[in-house]
C-alpha positions in Angstrom: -38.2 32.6 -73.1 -35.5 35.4 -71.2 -33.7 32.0 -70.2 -34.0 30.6 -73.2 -32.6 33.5 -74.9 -30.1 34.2 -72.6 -28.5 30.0 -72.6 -28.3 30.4 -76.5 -26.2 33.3 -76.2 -24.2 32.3 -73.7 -23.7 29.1 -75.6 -22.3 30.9 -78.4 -20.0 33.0 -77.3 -18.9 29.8 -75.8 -18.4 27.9 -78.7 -17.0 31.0 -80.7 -14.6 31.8 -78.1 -13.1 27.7 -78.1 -13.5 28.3 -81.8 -9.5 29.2 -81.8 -7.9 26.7 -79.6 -9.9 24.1 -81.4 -8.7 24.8 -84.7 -5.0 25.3 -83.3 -5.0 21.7 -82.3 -6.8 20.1 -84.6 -3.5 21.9 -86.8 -0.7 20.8 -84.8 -1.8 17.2 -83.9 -0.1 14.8 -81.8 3.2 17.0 -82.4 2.5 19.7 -79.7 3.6 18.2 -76.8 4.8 21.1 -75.6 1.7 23.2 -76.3 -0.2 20.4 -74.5 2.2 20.9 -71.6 1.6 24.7 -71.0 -2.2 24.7 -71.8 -2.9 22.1 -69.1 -1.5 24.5 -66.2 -4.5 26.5 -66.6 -7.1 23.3 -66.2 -4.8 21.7 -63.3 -5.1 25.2 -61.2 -1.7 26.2 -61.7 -1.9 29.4 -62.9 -4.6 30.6 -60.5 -4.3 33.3 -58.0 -3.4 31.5 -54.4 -6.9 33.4 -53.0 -8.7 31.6 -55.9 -9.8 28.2 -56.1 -11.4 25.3 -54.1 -10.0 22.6 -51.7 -8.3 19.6 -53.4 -8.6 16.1 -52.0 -4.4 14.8 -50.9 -3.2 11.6 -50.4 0.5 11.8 -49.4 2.6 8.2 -50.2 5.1 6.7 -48.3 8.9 8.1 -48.8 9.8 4.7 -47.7 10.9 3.3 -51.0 12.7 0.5 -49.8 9.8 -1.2 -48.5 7.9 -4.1 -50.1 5.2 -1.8 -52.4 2.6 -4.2 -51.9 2.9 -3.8 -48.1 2.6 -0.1 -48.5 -0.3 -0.8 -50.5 -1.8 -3.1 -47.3 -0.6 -0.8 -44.6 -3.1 1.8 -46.9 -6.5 -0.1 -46.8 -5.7 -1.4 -43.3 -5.8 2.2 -42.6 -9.7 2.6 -44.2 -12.7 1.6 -42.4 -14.2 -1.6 -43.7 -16.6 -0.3 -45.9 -14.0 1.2 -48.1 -11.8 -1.5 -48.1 -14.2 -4.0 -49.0 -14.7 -2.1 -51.8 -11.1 -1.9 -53.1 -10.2 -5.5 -52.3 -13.4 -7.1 -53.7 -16.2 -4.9 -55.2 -14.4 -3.4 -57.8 -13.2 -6.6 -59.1 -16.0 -8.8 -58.7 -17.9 -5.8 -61.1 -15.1 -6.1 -63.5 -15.6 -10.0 -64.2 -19.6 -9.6 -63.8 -19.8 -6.9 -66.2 -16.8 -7.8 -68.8 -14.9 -5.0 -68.5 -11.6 -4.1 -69.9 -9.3 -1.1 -69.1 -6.1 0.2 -71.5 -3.8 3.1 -70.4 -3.2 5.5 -73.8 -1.9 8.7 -74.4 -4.4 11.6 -73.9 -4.0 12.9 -77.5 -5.8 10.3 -78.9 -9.1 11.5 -77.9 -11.8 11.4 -80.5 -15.6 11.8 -81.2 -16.1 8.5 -79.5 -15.6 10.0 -76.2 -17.8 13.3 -76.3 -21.2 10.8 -75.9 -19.8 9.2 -72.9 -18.8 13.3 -71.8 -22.6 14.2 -73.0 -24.2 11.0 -71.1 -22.4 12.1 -67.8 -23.0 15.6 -67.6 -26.9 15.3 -68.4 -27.4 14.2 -64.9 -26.3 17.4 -63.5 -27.0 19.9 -65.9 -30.3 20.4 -68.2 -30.9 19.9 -71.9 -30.0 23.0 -73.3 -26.6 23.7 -70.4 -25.7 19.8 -70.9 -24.3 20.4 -75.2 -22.2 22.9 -74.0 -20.7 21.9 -70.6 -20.3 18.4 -72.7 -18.4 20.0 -75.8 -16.2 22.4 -73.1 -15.3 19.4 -71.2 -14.2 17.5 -74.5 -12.3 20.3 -75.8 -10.3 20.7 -72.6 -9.5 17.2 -72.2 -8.3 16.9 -75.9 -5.7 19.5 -75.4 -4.9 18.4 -72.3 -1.2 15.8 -71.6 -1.0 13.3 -69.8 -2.4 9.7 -70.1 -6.5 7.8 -70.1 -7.4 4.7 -69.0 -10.4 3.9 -71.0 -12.9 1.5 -69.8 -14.8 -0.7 -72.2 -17.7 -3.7 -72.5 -17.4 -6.1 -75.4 -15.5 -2.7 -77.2 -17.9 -0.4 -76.9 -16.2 2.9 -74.4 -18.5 3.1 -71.4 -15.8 5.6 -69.6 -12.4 7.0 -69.0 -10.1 8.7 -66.5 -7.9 11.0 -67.8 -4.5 12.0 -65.1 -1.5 13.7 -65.2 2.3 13.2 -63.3 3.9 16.7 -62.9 6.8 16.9 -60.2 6.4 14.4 -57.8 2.5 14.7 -57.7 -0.2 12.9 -59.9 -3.1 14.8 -60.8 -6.4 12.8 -61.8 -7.8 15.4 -63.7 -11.2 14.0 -65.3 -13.5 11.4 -64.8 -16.6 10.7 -67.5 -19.0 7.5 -67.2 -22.4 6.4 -69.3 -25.4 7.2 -66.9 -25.9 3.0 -67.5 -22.4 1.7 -66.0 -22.5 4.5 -63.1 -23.3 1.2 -60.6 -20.4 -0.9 -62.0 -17.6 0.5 -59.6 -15.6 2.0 -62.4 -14.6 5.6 -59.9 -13.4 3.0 -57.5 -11.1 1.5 -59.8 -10.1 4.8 -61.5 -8.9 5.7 -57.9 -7.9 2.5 -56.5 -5.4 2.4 -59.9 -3.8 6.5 -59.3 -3.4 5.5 -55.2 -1.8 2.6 -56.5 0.1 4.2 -59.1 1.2 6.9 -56.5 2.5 4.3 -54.0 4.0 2.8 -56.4 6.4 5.0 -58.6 9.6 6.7 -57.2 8.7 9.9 -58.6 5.4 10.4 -57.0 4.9 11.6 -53.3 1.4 13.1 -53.5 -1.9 12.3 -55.0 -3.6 14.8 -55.7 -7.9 14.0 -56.7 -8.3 17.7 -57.4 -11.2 19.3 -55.9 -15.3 18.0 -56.0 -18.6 19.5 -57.8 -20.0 18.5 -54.0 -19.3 18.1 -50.4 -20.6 14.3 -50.9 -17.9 13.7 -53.3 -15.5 15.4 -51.1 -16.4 13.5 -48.2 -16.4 10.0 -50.3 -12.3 11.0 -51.0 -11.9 11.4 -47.3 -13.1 7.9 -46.6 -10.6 6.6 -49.0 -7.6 8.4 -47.0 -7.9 11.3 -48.7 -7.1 14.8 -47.0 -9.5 18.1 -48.1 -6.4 21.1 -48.4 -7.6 24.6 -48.9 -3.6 25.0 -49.3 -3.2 22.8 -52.1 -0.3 24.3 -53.3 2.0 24.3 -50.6 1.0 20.7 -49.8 1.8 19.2 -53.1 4.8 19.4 -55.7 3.8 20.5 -59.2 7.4 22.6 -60.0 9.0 19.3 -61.7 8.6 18.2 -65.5 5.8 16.6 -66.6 6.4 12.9 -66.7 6.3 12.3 -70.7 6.5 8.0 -70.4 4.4 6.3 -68.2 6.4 2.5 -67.5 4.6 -0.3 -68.7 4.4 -1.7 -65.3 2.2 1.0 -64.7 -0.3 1.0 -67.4 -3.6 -1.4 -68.2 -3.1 -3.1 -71.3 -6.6 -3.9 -71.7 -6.2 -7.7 -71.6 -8.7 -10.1 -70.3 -6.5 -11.9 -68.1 -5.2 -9.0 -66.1 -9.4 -7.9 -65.0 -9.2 -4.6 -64.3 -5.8 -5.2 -62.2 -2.3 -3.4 -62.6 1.0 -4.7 -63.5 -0.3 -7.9 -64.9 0.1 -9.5 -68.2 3.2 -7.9 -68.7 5.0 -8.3 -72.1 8.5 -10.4 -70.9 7.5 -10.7 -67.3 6.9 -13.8 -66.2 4.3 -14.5 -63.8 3.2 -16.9 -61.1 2.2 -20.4 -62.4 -1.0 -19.8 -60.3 -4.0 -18.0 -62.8 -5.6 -16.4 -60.1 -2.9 -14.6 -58.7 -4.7 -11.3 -59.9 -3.5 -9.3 -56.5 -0.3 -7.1 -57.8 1.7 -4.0 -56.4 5.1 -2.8 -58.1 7.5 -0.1 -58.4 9.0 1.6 -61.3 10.8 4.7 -62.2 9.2 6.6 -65.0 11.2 8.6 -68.1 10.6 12.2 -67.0 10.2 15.1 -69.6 13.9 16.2 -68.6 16.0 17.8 -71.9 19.4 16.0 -70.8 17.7 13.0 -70.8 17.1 12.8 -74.2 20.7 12.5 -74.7 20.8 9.0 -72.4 19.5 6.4 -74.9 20.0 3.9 -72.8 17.5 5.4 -70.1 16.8 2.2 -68.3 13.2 1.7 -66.5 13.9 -0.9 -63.7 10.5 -2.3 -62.3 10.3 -5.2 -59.0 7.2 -7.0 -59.4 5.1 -8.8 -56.3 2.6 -10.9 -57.4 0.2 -12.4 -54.7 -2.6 -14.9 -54.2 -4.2 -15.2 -50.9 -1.2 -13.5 -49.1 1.5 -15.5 -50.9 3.0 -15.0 -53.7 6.2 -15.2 -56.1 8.6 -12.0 -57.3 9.7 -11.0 -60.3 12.6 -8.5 -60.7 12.4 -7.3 -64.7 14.6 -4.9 -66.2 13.0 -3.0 -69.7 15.0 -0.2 -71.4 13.8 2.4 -73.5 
């Protein structure tokens, strides 16, 4: 009953204490940018003591911007053992067309009620019935306050999942990560990471990925695998002093279509792309509209994307200009 006792009050000093921030957003809506900005330094680590905080999982990108992106990309998994690359090349995608699914990239402040059961369904696994409410509704509240941008997984409409990551400096933060206990065997963490590595080799701005740190040293060790790096050092290792990137290119985002499965920079609004259907494998680069106040003055902010499409090793390019 003591534990009882004490996990109700706990609980509600919880709630009471996110009683605040809640109503403050809720308030200022999709208009506080800026408040969204500064509150998610505190999530990200950022404005943590240097002796606090654990290990996050790095994967530094190429500075070699002149090179093909979609050899960078294949220079990456050749470096993986063939258990991992498998799985990025083939898995992921062969789930995706087994299982329907669909991903869109949207803005983070449009989360809603419709995402707290898929919070609640994947914290039950690691917390009990009475911890798993609360960790649920915390981990809903930050994310809704939080910037940046989701790519929200679907079957037949219905949200199974979403990722939620943020570009700050020349780093991209993936910041959360919530499945349905039902979908956890349909490969959808393997896309969410295969899509911010892909992303991060991909855009000018980026040189780091950062996966943030792991609940356990089996998580930790499944980012290694992938090419990721474990940093105690974090800090130093990664570049968060920029702006926050405040338009994610097109090129870069899922647009939820069912011809694109599960694959960036495809079905791309005045793009044209190979005559061949199945030419699903895709790599690009694109310079992203970064939260900079002169900028705002340049209306004519242009966001210049080169496009390699590929089947089977050989594919066409498209070179696509878009402006703001």
């Amino acid at each position: 009953m003591e534990i009882l006792y004490s996990c109700a009050w706990y609980g509600a000093v919880a709630l009471l204490s996110t009683s605040v921030p809640l109503v403050i957003v809720l308030n200022l809506g999709k208009g506080a940018l800026r408040f969204r900005e500064f509150v998610s330094k505190f999530p990200m680590g950022l404005n943590h003591s240097r002796k606090r905080g654990r290990a996050h999982s790095l994967l530094k990108c190429s500075n070699d911007r002149s090179t093909n992106p979609s050899l960078i990309y294949d220079k990456f998994l050749k470096g993986l053992n063939r258990s991992a690359r498998t799985t990025l090349k083939n898995q992921v995608d062969k789930e995706f067309r087994k299982n329907g699914l669909r991903v869109k990239t949207v803005a983070a402040h449009g989360l809603s009620l419709e995402h707290l059961p898929v919070i609640y369904s994947h914290e039950c696994r690691s917390y009990n019935f009475l911890l798993a409410p609360i960790v649920s509704f915390l981990r809903f509240l930050s994310s809704s306050i939080m910037t940046g941008y989701r790519d929200e997984y679907r079957i037949d409409g219905r949200l199974v999942a979403y990722s939620q990551f943020i570009i700050k400096g020349s780093t991209l933060r993936a910041m959360w990560f919530y499945q349905r206990a039902e979908v956890s065997r349909y490969q959808i963490w393997f896309h969410s990471l295969r899509a911010n590595v892909q992303r991060g080799l991909t855009m000018h701005e980026i040189c780091t990925v950062d996966a943030g740190p792991s609940g356990n040293k089996d998580i930790t060790r499944l980012k290694e695998k992938f090419g990721f790096e474990t940093v105690k050092d974090w800090r130093n290792n990664s570049d968060y002093k920029g702006e926050y990137v405040r338009q994610l290119p097109r090129e870069m985002q899922f647009l939820g279509s069912r011809c694109s499965e599960g694959k960036l920079l495809m079905c791309h609004k005045g793009i044209s792309t190979t005559k061949d259907s199945k030419a699903y494998g895709s790599m690009g680069r694109a310079k992203a509209v970064i939260a900079n106040p002169s900028a705002k003055k340049n209306s004519d902010c242009k966001i210049e994307a080169q496009l390699h499409f590929s089947s089977s090793g050989v594919g066409s390019r498209t070179v696509a200009r878009a402006r703001k």
